[in-house]
ROLOKE-512436 format. One record per atom (N, C-alpha, C, O): z, y, x; chain. Coordinates in Angstrom, 3 decimals, always signed. Atoms other than C-alpha are relative to their C-alpha. Layout:
N
R,w,v,u,unit
R,Z,Y,X,A $
...
//
This chain:
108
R,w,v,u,unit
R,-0.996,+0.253,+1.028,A $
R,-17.265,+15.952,+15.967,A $
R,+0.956,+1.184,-0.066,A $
R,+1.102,+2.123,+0.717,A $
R,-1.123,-1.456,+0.626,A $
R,-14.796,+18.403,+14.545,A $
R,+1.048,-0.068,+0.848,A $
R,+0.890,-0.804,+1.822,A $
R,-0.821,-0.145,-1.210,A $
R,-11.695,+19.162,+16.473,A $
R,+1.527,-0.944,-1.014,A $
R,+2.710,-1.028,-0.684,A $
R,-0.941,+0.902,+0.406,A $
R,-9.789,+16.875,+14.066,A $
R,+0.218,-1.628,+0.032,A $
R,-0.716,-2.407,-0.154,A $
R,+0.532,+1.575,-0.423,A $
R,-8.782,+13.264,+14.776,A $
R,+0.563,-0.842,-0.835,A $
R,+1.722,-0.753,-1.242,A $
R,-0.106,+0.947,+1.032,A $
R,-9.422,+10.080,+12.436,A $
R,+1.733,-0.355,+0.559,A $
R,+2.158,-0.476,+1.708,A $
R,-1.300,+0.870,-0.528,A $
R,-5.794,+8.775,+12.433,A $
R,+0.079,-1.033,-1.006,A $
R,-0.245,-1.026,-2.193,A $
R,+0.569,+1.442,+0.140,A $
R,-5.617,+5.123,+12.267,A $
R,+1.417,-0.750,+0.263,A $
R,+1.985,-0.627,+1.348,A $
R,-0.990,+0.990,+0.127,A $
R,-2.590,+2.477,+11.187,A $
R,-0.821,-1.774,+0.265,A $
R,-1.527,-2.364,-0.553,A $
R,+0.159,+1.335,-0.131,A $
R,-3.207,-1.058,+12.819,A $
R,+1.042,-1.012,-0.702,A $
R,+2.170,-1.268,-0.281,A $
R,-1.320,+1.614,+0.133,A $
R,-1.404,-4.158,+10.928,A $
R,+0.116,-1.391,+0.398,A $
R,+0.381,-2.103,-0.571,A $
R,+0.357,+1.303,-0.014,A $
R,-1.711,-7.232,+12.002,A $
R,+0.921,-0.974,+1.004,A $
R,+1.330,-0.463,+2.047,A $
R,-1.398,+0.936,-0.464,A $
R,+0.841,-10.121,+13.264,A $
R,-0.288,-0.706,+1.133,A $
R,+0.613,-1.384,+1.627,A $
R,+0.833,+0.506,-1.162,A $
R,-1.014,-11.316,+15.905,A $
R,+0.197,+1.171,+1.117,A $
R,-0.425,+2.188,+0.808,A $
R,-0.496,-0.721,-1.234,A $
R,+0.317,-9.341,+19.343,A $
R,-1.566,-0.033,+0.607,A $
R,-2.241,+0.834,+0.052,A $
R,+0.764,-0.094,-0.879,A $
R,-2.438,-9.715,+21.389,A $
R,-1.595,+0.407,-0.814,A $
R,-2.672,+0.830,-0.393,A $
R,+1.418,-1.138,+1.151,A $
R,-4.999,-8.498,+18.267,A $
R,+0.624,+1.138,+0.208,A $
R,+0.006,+1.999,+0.835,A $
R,-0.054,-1.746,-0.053,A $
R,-3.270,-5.392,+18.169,A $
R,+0.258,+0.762,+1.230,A $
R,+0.292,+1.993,+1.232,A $
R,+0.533,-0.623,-1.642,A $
R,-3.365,-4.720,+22.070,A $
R,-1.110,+0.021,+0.078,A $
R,-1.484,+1.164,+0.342,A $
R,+0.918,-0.178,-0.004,A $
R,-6.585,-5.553,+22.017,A $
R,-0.690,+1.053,-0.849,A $
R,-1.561,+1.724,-0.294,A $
R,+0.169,-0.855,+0.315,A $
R,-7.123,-3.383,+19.393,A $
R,+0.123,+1.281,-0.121,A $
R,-0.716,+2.032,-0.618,A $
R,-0.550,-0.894,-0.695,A $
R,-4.857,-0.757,+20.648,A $
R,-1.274,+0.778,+1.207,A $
R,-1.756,+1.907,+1.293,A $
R,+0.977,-0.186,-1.288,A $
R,-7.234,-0.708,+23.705,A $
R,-0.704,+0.642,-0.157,A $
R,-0.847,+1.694,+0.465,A $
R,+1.748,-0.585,+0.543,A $
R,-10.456,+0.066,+22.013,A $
R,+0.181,+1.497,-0.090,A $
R,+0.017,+2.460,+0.659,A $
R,-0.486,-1.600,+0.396,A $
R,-9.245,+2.874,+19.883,A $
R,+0.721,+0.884,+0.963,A $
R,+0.240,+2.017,+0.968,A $
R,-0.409,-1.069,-0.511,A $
R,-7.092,+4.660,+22.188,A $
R,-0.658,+0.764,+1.089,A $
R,-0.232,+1.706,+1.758,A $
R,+0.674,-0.578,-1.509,A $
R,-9.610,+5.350,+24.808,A $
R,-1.112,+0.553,-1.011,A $
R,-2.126,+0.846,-0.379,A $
R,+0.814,-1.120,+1.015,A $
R,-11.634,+7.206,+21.700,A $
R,+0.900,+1.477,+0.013,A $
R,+1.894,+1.563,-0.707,A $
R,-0.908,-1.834,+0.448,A $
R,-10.135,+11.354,+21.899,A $
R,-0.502,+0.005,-1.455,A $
R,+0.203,+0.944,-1.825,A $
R,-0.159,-0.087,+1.229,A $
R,-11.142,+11.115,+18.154,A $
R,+0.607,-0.414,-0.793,A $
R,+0.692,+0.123,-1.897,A $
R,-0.901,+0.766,+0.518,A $
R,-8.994,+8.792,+17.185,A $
R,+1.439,-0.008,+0.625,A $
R,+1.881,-0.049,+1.774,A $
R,-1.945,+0.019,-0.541,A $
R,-4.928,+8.836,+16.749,A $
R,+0.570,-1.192,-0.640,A $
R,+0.832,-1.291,-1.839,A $
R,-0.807,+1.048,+0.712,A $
R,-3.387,+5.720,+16.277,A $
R,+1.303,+0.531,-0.550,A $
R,+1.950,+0.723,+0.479,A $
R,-1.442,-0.104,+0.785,A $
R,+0.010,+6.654,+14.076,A $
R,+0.785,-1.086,+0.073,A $
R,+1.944,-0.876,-0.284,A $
R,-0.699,+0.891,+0.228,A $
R,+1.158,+3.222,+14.383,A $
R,-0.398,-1.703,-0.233,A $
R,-1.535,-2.167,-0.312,A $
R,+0.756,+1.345,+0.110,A $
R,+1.163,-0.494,+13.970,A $
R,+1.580,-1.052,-0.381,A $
R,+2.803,-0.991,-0.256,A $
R,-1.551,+0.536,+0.954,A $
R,+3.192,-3.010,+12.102,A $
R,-0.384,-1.795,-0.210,A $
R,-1.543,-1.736,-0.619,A $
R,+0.157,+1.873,+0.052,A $
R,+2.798,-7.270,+11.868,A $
R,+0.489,-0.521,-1.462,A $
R,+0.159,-1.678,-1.723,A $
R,-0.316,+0.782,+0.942,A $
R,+4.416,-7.806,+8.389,A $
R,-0.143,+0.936,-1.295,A $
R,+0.385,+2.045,-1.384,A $
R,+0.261,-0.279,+1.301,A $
R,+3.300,-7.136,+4.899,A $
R,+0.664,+1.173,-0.647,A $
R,+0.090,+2.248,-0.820,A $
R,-0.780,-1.437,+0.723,A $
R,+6.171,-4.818,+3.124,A $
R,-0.143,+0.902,+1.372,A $
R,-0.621,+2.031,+1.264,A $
R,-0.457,-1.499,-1.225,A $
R,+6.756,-2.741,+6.571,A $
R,-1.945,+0.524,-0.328,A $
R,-2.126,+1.669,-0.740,A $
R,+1.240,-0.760,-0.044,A $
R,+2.940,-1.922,+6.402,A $
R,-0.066,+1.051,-1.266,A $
R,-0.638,+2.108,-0.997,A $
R,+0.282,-0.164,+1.239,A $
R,+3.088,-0.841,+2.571,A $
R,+0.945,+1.538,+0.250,A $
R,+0.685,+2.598,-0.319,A $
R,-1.386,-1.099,-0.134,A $
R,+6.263,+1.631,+3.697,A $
R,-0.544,+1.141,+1.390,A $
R,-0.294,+2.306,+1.699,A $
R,+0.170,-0.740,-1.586,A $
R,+4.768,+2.500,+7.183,A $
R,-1.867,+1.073,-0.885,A $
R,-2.600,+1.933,-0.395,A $
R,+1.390,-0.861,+0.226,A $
R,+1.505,+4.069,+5.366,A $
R,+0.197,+0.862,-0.846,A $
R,-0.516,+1.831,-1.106,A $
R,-0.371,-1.320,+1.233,A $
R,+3.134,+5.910,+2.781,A $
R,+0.880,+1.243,+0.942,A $
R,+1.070,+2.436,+0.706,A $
R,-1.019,-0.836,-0.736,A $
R,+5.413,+7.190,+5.504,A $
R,-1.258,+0.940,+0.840,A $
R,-1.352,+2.144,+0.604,A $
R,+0.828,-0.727,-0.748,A $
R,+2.354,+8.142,+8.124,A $
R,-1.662,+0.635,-0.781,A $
R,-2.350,+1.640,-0.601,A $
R,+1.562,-0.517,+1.009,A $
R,-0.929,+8.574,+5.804,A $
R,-0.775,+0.651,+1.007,A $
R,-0.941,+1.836,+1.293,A $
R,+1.060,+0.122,-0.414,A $
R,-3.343,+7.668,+7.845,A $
R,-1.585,+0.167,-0.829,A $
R,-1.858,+0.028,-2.021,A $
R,+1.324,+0.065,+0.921,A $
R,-7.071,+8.103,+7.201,A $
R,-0.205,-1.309,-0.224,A $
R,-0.570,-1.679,-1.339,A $
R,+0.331,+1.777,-0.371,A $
R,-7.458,+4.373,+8.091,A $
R,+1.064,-1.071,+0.093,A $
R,+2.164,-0.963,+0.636,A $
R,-1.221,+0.673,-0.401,A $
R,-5.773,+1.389,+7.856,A $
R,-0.913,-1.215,+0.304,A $
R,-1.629,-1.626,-0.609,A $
R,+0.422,+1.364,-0.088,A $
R,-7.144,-1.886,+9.632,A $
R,+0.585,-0.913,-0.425,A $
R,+1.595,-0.757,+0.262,A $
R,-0.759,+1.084,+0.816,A $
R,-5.554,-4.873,+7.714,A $
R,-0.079,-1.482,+0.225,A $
R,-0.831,-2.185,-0.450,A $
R,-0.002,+1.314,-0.153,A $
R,-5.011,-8.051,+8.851,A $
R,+0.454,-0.852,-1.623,A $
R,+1.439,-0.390,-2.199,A $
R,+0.180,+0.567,+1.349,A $
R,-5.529,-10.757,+5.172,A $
R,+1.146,-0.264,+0.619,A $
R,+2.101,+0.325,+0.112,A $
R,-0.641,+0.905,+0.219,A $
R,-3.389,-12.874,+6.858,A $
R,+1.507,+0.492,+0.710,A $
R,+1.709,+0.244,+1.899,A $
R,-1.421,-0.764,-0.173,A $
R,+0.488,-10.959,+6.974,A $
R,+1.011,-1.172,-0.677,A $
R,+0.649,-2.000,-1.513,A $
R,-1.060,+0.292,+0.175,A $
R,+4.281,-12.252,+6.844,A $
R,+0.628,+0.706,-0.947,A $
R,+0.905,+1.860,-0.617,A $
R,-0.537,-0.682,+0.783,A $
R,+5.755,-11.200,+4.042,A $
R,-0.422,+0.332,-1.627,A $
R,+0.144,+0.651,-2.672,A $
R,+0.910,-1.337,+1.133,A $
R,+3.146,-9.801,+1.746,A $
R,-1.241,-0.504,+0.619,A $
R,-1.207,-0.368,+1.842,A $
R,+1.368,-0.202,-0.446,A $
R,-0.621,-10.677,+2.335,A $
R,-0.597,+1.079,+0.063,A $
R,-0.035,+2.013,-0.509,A $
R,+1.091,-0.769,-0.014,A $
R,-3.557,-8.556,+3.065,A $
R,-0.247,+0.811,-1.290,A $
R,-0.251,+2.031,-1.453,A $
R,+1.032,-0.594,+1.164,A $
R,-5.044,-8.174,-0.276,A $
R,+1.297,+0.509,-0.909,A $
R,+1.153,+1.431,-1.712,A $
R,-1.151,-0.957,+0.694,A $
R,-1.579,-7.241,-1.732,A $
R,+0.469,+1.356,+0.721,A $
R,+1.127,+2.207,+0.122,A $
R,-0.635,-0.558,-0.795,A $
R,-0.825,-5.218,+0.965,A $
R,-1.300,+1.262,-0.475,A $
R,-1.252,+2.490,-0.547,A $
R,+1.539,-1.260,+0.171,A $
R,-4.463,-3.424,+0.134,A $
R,+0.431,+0.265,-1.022,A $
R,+0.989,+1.349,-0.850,A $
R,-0.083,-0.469,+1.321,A $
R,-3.795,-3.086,-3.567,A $
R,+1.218,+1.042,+0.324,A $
R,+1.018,+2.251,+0.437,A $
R,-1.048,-0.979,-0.065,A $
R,-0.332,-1.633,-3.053,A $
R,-0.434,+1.339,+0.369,A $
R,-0.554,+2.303,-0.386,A $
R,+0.453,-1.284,-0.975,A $
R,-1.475,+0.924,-0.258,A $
R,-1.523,+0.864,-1.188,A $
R,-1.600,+2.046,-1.523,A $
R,+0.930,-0.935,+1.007,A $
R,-4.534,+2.001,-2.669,A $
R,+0.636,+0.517,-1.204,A $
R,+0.167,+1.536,-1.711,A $
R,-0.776,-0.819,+1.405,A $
R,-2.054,+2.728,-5.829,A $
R,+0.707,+0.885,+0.826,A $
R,+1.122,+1.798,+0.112,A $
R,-1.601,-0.865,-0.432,A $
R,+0.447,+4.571,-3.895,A $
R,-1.365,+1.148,+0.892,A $
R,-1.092,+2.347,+0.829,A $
R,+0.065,-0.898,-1.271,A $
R,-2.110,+6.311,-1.097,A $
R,-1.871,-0.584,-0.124,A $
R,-2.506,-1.399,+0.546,A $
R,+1.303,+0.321,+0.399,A $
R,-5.609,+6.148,-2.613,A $
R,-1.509,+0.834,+1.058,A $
R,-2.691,+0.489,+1.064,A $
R,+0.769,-0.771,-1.243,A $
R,-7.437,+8.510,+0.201,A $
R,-0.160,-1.082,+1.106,A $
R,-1.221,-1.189,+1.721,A $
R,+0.209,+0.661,-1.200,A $
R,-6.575,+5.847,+2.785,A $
R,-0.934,-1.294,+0.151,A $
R,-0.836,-2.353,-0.468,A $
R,+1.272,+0.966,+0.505,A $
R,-10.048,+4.075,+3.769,A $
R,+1.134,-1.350,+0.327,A $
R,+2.237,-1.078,+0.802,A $
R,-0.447,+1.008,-0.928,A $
R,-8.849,+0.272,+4.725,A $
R,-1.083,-1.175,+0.244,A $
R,-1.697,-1.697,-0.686,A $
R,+0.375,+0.658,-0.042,A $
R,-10.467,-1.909,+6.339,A $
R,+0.431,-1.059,+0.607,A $
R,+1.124,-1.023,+1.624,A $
R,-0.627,+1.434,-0.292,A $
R,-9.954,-5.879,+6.409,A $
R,-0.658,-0.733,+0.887,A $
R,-1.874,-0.887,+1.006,A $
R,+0.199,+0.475,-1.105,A $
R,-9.605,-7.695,+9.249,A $
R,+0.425,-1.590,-0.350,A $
R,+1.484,-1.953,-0.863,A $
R,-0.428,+1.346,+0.460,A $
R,-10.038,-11.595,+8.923,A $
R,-0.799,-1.136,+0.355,A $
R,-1.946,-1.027,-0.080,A $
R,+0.509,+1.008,-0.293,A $
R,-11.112,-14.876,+10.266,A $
R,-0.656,-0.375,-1.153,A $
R,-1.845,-0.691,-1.099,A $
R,+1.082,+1.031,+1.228,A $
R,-12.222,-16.289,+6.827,A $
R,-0.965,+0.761,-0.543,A $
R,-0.583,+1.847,-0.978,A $
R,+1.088,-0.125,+0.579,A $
R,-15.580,-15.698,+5.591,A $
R,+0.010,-0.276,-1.053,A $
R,-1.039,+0.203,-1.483,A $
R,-0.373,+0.473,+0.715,A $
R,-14.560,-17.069,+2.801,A $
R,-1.169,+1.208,-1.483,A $
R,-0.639,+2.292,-1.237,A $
R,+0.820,-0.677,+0.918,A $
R,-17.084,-15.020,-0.177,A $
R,+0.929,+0.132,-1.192,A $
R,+0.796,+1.010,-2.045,A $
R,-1.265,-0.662,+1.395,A $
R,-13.845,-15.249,-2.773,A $
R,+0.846,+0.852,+0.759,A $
R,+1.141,+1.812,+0.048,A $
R,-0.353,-1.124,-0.904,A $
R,-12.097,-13.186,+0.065,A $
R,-0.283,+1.029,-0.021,A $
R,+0.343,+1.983,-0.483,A $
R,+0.586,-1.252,+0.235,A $
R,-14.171,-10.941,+0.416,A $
R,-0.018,+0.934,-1.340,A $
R,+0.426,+2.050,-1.609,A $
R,-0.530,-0.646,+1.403,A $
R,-14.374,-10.339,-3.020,A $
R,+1.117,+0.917,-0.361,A $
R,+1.036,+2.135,-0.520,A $
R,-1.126,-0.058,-0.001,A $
R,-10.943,-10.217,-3.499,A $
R,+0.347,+1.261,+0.488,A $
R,+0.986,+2.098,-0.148,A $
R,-0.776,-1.651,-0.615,A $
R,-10.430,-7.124,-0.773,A $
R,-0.954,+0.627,-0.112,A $
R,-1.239,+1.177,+0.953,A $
R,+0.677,-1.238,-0.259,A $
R,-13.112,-4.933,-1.857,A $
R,+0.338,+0.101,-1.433,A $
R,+0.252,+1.264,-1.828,A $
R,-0.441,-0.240,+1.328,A $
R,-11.929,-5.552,-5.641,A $
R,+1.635,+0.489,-0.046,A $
R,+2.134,+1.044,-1.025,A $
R,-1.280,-0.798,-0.404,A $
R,-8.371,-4.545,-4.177,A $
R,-0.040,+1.185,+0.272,A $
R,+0.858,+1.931,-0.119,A $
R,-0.285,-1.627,-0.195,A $
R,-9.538,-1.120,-2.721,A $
R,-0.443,-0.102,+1.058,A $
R,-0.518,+0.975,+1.651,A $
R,+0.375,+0.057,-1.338,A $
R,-10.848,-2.493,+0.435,A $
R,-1.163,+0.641,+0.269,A $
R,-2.075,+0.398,-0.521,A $
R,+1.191,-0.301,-0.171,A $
R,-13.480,-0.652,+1.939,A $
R,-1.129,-0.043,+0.857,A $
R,-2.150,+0.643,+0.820,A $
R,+1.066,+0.809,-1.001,A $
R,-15.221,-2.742,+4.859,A $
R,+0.883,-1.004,-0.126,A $
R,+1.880,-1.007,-0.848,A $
R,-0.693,+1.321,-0.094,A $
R,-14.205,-6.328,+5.882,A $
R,-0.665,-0.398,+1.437,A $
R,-1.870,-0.412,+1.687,A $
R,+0.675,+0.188,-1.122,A $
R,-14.532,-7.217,+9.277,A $
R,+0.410,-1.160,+0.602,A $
R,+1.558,-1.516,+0.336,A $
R,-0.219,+1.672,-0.759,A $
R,-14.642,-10.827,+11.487,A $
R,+0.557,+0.592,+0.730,A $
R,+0.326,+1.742,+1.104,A $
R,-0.496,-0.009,-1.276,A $
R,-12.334,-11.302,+13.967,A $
R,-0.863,-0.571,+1.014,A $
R,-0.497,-0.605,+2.189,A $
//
């Protein structure tokens, strides 16, 4: 890999998802986490501020959902991939965040 590293915004309101997810990623040298945030508007502000390549997205946020939280972040900061992070399987879900800007969707 190149000598540059994916940098990566975690959101999600759930503490012990984003340690766990913390975990993974930081023991990758290709990857730079920039940050991590639990509620809807702070994510929308925290990605325009760091512009990440990546943003993992928890649907289910305080404040502001997922799939708003995706639309926003794709008008304002259209480079940044995101991908959604979410218990429901739900097939109008899904929908929903790849017709927002989403660009994977992943089970918890």
């Amino acid at each position: 890999m190149s000598d540059q590293k994916i940098t990566l915004f975690l959101a999600d309101d759930n503490q012990m998802v984003l340690e766990g997810l913390m975990s993974l990623v930081e023991s990758d040298q290709d990857i730079e986490v920039l940050g991590h945030c639990g509620e809807g508007p702070k994510v929308v502000g925290e990605v325009q501020a760091t512009q990440p390549d990546v943003l993992v997205l928890d649907i289910s946020l305080p404040g502001m959902n997922g799939l708003e939280v995706c639309r926003q972040v794709k008008q304002s900061r259209p480079e940044t991939k995101i991908l959604m992070l979410s218990m429901n399987l739900s097939e109008r879900i899904v929908i929903g965040a790849i017709n927002n800007g989403a660009s994977g969707y992943l089970i918890k």
